[in-house]
Z-matrix of the N, CA and C atoms (Angstrom, degrees):
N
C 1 1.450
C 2 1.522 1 110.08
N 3 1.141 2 119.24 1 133.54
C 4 1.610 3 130.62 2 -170.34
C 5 1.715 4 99.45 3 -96.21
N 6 1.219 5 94.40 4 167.41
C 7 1.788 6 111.28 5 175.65
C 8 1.467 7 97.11 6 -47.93
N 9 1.836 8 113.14 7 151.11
C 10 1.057 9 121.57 8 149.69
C 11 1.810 10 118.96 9 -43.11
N 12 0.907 11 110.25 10 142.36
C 13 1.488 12 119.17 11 -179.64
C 14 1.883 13 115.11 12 -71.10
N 15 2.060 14 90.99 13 -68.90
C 16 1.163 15 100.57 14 -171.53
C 17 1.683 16 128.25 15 -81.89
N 18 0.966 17 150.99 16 147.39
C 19 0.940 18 155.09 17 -142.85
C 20 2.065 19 100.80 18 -121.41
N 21 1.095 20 119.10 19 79.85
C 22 1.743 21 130.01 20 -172.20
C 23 1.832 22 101.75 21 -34.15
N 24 1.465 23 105.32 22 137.61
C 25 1.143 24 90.41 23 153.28
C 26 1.482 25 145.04 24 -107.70
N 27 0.941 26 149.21 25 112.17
C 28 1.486 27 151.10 26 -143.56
C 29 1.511 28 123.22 27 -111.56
N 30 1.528 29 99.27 28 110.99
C 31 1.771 30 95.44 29 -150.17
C 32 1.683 31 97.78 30 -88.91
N 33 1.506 32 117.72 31 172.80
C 34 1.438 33 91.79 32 178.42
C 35 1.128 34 147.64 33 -100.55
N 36 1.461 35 118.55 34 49.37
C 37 0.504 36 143.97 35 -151.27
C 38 1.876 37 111.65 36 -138.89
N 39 1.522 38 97.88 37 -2.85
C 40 1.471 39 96.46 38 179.68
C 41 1.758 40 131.17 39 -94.40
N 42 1.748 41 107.93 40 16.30
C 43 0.946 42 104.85 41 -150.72
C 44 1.985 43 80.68 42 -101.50
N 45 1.450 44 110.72 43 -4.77
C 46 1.449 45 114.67 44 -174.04
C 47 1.322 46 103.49 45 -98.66
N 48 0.914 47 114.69 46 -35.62
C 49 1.995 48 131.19 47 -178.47
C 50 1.420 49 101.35 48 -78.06
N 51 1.751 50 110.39 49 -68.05
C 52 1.577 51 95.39 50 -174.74
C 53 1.741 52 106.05 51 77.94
N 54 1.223 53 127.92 52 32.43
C 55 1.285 54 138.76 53 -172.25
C 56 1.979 55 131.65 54 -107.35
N 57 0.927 56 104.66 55 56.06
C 58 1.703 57 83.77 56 -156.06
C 59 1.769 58 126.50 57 -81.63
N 60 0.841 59 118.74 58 122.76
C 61 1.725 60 130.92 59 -170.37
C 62 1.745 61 88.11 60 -64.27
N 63 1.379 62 95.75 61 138.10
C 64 1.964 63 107.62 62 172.46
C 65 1.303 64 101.60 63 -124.32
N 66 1.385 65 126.63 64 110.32
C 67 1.105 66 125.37 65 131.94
C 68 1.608 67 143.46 66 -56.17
N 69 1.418 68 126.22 67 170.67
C 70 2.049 69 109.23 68 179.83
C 71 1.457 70 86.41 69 -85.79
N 72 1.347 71 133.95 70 -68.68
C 73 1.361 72 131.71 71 -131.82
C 74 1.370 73 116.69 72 165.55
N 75 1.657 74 115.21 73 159.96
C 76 1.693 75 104.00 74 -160.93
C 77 1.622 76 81.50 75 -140.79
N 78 1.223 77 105.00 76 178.03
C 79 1.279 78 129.55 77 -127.48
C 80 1.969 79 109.93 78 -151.99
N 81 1.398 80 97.26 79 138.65
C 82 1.719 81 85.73 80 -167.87
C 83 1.545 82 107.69 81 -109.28
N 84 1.369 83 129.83 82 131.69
C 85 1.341 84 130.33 83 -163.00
C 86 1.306 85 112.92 84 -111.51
N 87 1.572 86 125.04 85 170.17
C 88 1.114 87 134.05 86 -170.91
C 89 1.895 88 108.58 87 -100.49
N 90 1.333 89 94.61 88 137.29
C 91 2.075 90 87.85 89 172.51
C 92 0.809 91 104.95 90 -112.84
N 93 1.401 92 112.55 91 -170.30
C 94 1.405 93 125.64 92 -178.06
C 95 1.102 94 149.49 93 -25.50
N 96 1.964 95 89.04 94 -54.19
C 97 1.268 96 105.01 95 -169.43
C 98 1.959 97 114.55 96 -105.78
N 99 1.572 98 83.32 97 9.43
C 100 1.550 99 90.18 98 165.66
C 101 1.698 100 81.89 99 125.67
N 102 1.034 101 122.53 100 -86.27
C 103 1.584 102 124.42 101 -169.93
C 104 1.075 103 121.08 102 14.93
N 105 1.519 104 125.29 103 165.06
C 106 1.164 105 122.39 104 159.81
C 107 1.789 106 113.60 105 -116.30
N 108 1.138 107 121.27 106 153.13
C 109 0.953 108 114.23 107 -177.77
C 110 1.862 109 117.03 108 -130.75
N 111 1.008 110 119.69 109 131.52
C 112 0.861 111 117.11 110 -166.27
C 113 1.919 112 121.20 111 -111.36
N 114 1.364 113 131.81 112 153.83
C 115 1.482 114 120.08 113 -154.47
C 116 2.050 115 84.00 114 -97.43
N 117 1.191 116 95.11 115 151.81
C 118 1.475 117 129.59 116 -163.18
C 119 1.602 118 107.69 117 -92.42
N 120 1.519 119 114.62 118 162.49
C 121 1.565 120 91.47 119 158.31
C 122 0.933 121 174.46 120 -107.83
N 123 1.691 122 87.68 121 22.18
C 124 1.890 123 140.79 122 143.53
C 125 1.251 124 102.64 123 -35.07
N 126 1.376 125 120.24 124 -50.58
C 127 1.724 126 133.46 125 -143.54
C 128 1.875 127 89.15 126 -23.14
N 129 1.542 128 130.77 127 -67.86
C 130 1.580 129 110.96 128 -145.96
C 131 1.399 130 110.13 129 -58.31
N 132 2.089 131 99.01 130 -36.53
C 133 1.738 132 87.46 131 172.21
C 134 1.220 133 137.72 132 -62.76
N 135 1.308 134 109.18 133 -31.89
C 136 1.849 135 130.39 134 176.57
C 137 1.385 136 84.40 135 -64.51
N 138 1.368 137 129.64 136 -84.63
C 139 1.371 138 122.48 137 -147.87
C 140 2.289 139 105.31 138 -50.65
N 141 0.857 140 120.33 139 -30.64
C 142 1.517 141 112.35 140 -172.86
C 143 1.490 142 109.03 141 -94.86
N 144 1.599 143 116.79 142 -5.06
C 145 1.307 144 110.07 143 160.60
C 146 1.264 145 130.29 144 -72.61
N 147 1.995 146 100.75 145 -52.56
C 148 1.163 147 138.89 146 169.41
C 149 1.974 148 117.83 147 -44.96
N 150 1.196 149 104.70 148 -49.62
C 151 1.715 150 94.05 149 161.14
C 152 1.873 151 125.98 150 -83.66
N 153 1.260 152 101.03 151 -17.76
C 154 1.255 153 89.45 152 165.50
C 155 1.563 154 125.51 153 -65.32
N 156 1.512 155 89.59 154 -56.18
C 157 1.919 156 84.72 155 166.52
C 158 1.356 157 114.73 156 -49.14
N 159 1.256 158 131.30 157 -15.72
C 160 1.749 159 124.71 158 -177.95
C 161 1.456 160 108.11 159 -115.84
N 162 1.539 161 112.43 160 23.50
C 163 1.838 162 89.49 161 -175.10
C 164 1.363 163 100.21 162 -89.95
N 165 1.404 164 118.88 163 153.98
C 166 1.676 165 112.09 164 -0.72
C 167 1.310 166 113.54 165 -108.51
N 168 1.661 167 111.01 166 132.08
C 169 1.775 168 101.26 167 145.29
C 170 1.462 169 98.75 168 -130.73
N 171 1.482 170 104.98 169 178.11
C 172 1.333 171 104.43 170 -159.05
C 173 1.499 172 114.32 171 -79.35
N 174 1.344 173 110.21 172 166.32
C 175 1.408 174 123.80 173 168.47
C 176 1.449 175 111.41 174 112.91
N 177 1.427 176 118.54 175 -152.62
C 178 1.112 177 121.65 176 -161.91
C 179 1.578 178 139.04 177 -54.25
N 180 1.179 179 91.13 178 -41.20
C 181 1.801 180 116.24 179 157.29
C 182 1.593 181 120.99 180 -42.59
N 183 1.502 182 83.11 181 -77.77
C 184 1.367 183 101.18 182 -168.14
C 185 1.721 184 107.46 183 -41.64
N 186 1.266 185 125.46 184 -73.59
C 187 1.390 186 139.97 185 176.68
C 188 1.786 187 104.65 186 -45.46
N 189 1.052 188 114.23 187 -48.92
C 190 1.491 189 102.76 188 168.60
C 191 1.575 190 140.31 189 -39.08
N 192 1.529 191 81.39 190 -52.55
C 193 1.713 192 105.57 191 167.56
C 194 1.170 193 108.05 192 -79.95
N 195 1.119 194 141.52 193 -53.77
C 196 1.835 195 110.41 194 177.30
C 197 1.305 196 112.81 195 -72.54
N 198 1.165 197 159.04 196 20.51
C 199 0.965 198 164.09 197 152.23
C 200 1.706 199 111.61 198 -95.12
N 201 1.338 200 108.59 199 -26.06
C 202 1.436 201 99.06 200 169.22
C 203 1.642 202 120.96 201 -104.26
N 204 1.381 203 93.73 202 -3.12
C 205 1.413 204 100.51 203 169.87
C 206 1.438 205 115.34 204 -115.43
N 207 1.558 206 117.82 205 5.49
C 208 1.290 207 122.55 206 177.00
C 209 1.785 208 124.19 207 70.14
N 210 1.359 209 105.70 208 6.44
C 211 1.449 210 90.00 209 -171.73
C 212 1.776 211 90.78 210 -133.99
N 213 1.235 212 115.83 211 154.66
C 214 1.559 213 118.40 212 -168.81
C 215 1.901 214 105.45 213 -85.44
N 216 1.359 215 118.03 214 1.45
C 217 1.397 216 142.71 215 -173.01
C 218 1.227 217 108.40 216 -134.74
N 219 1.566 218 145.64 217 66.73
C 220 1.384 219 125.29 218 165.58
C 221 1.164 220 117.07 219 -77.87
N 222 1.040 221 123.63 220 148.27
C 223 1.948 222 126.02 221 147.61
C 224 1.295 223 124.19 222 -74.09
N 225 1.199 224 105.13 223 139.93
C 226 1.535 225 130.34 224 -160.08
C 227 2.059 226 95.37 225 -37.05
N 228 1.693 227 83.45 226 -35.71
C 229 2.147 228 69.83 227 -177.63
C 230 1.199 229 128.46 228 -96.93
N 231 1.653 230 96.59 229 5.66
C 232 1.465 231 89.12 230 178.20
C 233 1.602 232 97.97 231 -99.03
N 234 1.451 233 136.51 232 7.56
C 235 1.526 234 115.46 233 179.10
C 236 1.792 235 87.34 234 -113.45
N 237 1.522 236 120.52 235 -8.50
C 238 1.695 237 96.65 236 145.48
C 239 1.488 238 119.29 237 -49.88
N 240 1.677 239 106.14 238 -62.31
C 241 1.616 240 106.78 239 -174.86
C 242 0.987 241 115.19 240 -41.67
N 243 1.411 242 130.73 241 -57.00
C 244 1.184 243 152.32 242 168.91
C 245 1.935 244 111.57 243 -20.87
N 246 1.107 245 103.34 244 -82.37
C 247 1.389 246 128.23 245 -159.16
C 248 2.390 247 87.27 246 -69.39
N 249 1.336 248 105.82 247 -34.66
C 250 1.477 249 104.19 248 -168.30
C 251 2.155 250 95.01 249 -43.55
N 252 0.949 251 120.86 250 -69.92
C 253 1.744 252 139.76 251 163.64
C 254 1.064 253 121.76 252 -8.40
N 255 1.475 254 117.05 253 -21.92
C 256 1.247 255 129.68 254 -172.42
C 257 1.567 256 125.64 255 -126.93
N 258 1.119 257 115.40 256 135.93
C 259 1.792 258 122.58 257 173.18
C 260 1.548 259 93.79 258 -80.51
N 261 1.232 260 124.31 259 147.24
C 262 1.738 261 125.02 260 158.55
C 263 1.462 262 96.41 261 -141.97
N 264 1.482 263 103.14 262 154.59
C 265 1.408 264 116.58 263 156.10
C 266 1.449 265 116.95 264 164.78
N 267 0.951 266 95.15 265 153.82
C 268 1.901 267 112.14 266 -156.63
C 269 1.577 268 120.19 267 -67.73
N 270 1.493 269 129.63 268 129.34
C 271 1.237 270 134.84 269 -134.57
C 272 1.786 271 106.21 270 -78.75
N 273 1.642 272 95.53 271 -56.32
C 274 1.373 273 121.86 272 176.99
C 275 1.972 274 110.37 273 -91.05
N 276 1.603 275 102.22 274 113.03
C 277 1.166 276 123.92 275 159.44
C 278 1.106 277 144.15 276 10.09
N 279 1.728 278 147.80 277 -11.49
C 280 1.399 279 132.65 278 -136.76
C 281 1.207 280 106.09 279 129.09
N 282 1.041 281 130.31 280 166.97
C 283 1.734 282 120.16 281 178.71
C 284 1.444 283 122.96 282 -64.45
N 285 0.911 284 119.87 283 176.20
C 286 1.871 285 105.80 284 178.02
C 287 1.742 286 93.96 285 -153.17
N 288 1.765 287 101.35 286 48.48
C 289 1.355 288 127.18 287 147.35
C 290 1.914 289 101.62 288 79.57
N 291 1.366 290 96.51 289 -179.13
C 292 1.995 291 106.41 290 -158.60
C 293 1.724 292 89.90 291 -69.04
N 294 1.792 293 99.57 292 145.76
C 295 1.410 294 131.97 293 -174.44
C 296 1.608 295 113.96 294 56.42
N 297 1.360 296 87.71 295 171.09
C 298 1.406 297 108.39 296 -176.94
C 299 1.971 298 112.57 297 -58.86
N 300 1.536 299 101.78 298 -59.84
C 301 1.704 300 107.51 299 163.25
C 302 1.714 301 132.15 300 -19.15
N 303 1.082 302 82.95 301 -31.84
C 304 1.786 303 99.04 302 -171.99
C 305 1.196 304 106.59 303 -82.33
N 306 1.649 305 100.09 304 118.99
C 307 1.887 306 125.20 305 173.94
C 308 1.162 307 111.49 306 -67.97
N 309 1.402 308 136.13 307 144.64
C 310 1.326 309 127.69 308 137.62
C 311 1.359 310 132.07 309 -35.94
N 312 1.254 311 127.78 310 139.36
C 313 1.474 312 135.32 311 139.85
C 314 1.386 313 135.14 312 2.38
N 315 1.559 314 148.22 313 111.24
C 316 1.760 315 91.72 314 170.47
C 317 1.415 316 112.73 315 -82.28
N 318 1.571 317 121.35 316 22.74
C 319 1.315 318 107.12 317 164.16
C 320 1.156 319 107.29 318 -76.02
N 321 1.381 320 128.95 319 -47.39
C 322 1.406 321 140.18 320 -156.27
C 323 1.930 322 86.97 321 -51.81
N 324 1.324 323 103.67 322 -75.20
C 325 1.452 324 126.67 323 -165.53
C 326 1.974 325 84.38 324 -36.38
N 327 0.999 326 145.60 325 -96.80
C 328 1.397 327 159.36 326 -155.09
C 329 1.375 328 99.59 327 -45.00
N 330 1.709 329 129.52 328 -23.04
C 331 1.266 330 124.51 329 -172.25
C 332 2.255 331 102.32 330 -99.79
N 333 1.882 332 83.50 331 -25.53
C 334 1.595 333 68.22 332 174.33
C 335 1.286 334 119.11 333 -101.23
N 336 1.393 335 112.64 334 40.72
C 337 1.440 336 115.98 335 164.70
C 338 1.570 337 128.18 336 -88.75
N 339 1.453 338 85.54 337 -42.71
C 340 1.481 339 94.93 338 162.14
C 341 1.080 340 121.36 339 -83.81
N 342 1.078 341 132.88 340 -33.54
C 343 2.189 342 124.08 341 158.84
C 344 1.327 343 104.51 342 -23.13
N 345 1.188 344 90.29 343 -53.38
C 346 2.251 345 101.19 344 -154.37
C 347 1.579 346 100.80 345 -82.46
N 348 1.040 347 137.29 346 0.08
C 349 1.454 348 154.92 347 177.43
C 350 1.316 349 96.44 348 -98.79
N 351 1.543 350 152.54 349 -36.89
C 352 0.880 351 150.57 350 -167.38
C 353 1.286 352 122.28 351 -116.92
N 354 2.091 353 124.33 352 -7.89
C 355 0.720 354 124.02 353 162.95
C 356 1.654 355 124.46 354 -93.37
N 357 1.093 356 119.08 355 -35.47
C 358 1.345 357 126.55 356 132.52
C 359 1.353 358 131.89 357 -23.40
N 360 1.605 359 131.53 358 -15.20
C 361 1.181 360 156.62 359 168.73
C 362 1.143 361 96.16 360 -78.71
N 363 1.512 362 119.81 361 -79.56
C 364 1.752 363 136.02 362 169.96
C 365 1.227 364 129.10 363 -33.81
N 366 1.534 365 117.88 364 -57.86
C 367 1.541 366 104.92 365 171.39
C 368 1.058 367 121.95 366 -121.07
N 369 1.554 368 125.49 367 33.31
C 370 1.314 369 144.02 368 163.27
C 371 1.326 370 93.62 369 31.08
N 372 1.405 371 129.44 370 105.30
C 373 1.340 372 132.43 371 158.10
C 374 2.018 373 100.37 372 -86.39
N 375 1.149 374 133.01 373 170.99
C 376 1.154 375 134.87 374 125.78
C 377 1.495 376 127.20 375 -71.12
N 378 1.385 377 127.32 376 -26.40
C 379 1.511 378 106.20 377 -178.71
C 380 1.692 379 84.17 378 -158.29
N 381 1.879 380 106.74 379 155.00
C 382 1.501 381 112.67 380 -174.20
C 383 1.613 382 78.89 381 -134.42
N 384 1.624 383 75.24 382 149.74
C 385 2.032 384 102.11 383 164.46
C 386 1.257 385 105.10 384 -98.10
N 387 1.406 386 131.28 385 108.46
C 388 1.196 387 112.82 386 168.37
C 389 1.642 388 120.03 387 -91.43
N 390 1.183 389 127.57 388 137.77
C 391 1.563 390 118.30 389 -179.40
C 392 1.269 391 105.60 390 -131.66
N 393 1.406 392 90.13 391 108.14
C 394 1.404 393 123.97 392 -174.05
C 395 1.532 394 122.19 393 153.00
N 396 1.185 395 136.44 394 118.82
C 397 1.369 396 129.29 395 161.00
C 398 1.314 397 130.60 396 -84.53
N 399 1.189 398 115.99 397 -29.54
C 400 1.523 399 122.75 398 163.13
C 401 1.492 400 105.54 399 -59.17
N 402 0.937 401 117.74 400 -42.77
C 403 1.822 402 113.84 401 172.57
C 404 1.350 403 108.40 402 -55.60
N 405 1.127 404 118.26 403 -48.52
C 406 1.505 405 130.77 404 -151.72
C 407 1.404 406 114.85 405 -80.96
N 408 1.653 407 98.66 406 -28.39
C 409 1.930 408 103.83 407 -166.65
C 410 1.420 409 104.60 408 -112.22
N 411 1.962 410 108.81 409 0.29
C 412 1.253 411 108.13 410 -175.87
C 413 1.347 412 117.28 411 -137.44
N 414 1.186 413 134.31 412 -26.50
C 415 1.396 414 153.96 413 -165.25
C 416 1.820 415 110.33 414 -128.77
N 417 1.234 416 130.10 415 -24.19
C 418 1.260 417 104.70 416 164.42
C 419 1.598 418 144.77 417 -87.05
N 420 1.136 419 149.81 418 153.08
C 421 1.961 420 137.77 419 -164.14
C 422 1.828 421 87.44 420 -49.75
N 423 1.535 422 84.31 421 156.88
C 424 1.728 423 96.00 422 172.03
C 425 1.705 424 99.69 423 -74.00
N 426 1.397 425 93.24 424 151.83
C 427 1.818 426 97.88 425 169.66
C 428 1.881 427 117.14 426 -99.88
N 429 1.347 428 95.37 427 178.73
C 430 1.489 429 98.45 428 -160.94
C 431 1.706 430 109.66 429 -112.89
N 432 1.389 431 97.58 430 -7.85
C 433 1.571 432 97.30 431 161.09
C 434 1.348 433 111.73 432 -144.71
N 435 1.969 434 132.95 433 156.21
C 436 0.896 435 120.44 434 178.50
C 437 1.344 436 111.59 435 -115.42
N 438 1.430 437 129.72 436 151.21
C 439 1.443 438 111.65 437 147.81
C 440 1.316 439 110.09 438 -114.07
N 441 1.307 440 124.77 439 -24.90
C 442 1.703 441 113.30 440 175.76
C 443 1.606 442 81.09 441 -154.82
N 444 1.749 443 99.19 442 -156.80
C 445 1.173 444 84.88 443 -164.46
C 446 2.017 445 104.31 444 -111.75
N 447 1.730 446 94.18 445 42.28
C 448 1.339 447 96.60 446 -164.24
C 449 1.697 448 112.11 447 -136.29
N 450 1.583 449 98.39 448 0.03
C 451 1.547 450 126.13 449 -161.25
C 452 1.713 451 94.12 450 -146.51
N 453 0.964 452 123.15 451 96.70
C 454 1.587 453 123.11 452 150.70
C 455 1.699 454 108.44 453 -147.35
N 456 1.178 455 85.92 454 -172.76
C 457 1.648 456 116.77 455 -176.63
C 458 1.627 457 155.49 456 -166.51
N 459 1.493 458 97.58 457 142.48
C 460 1.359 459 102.22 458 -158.65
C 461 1.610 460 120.04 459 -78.15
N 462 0.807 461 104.33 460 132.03
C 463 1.942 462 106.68 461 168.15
C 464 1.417 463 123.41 462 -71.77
N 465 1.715 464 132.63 463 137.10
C 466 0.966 465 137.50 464 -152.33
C 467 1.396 466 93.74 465 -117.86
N 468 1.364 467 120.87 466 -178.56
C 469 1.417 468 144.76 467 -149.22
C 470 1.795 469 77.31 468 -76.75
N 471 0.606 470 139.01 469 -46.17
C 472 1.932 471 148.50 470 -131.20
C 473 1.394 472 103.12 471 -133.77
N 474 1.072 473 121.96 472 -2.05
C 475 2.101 474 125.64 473 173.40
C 476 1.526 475 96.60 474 72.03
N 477 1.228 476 100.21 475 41.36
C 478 1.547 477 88.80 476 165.85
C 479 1.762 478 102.66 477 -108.78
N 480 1.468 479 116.92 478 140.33
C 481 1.686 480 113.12 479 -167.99
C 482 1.949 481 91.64 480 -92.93
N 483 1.407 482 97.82 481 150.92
C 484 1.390 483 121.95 482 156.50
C 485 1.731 484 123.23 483 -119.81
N 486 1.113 485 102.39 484 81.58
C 487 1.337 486 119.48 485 174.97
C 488 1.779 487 118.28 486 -47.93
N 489 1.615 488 101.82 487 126.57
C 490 1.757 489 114.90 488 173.01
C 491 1.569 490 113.59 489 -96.49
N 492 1.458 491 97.00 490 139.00
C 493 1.570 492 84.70 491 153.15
C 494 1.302 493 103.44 492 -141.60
N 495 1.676 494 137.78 493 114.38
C 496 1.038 495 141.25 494 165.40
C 497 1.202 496 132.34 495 -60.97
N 498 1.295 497 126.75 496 132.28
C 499 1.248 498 131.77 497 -159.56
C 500 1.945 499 96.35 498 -131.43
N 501 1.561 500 105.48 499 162.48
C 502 1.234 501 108.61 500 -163.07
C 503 1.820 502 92.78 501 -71.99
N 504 1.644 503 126.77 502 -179.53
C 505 1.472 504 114.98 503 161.76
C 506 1.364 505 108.86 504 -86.32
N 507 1.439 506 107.79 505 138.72
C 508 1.604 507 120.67 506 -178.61
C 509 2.137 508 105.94 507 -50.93
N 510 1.238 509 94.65 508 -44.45
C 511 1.594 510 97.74 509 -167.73
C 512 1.652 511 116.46 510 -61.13
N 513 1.255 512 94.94 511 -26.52
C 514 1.911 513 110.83 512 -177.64
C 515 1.304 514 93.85 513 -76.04
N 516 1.551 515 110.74 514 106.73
C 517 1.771 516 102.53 515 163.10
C 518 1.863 517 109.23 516 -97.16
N 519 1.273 518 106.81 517 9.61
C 520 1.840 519 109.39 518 149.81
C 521 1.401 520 118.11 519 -61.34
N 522 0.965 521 120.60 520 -34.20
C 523 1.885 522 124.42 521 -168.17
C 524 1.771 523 101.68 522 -99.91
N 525 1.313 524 107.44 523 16.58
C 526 0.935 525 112.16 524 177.75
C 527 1.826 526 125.20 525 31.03
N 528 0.974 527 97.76 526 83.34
C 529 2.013 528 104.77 527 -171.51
C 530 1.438 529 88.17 528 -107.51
N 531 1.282 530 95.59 529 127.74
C 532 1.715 531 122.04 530 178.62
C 533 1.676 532 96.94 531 -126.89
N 534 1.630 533 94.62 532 110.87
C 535 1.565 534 82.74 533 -171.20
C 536 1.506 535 106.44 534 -76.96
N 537 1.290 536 135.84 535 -16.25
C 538 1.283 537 113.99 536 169.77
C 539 1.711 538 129.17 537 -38.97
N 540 1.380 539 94.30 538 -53.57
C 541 1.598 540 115.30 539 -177.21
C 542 2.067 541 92.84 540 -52.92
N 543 1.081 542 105.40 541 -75.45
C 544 1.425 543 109.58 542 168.48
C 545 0.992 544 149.44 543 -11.90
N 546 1.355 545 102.67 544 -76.15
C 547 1.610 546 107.49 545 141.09
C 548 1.623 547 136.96 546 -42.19
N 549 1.155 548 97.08 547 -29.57
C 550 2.114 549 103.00 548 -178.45
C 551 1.987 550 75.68 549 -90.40
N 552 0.621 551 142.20 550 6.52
C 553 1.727 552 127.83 551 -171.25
C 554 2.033 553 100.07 552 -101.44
N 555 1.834 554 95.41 553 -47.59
C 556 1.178 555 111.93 554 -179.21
C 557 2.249 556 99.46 555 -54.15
N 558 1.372 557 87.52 556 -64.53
C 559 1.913 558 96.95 557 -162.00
C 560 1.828 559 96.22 558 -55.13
N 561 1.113 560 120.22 559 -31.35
C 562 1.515 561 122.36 560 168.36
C 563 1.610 562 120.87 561 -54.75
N 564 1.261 563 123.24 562 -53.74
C 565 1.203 564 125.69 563 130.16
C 566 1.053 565 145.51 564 -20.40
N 567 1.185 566 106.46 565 -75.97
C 568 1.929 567 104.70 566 165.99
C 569 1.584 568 116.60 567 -49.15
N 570 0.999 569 105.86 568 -31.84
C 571 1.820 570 107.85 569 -157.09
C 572 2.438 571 85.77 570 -95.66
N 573 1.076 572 126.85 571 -1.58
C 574 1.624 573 123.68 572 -162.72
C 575 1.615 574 80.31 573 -68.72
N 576 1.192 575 115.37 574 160.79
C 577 1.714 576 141.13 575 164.37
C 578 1.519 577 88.45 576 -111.42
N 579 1.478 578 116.93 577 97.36
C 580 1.583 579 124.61 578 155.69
C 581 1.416 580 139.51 579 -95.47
N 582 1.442 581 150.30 580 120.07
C 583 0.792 582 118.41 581 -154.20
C 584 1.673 583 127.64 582 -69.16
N 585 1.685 584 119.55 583 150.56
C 586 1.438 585 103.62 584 -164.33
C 587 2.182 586 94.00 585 -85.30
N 588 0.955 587 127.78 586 -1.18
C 589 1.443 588 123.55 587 169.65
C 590 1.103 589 125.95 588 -139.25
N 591 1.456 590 135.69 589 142.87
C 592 1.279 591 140.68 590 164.20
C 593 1.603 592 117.73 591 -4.97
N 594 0.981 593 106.26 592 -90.05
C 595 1.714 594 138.51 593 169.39
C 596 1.856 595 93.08 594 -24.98
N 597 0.893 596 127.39 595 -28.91
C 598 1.510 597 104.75 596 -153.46
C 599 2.330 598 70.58 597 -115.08
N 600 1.094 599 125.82 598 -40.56
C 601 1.188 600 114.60 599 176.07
C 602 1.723 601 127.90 600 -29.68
N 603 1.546 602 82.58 601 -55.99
C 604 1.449 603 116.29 602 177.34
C 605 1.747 604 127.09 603 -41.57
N 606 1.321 605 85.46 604 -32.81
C 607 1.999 606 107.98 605 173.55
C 608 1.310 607 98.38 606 -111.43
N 609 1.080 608 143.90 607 16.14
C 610 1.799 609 126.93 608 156.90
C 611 1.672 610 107.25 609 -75.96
């Protein structure tokens, strides 16, 4: 397994929150002039700058940000404010080839298990959004505590827990993601009293 690829982005606001947004994986597109282009290892910062200056078009962005900023219209500064609160960065490795359509690997998937096992080591969030369920019910390490099957958590080098809460993927409009609902799911989250260790889990 090689170095992590992507480089997280960390707004400033995350060292009080302690929060990190999970994406599955990004994807390398075609321009203009035929090229291909491929995402960098900026990509989470580029990518959450880069749709704000363009919201809205559809997909992953777009629905993220009103749902994390609560309003179906934000301004460019309130999904800065917004996005400042949060760590993000992308689950699976490197591109996982041209357009959005394109699955991962199951190498990719088996190699970004251990990334995310080790980045979670690094910037110790207390609690991750994951968005995605196919990531979540199929491709991420097993966790070490449960509360349902939509909220658990992992144990750290030191028994400190990092709490999930999976959320459907914004881009799938089959799984129907209504970011309203979402968003009150997200602020529900943020605001939970979880336990920070095993041991104290164990007696809830």
């Amino acid at each position: 397994m090689g170095k992590a690829y992507f480089k997280p982005w960390r707004g400033t606001h995350y060292d009080d929150t302690k929060i990190l947004i999970l994406s599955e994986s990004a994807y390398s597109w075609r321009g203009a002039d035929g090229s291909i282009g491929n995402p960098s290892p900026s990509h989470p910062k580029k990518s959450i700058l880069w749709f704000i200056s363009r919201f809205p078009r559809r997909g992953y962005f777009t629905r993220m940000n009103r749902a994390l900023c609560g309003i179906k219209y934000p301004s460019a500064e309130q999904m800065r404010r917004a996005w400042e609160d949060y760590a993000y960065t992308v689950y699976v490795q490197r591109t996982v080839g041209e357009g959005a359509r394109t699955r991962p690997s199951p190498t990719q998937w088996e190699e970004a298990s251990d990334h995310f096992l080790k980045l979670i080591e690094e910037i110790r969030p207390i609690k991750v959004i994951v968005t995605g369920h196919d990531m979540w019910n199929h491709h991420m390490p097993n966790t070490s505590v449960q509360r349902n099957d939509f909220l658990q958590a992992y144990e750290l080098s030191d028994g400190t827990l990092v709490w999930c809460m999976a959320l459907p993927h914004p881009s799938n409009s089959r799984v129907g993601f209504k970011w309203e609902e979402i968003g009150e799911q997200i602020r529900r989250f943020r605001a939970m009293k979880l336990p920070l260790r095993k041991q104290q889990s164990s007696r809830n």
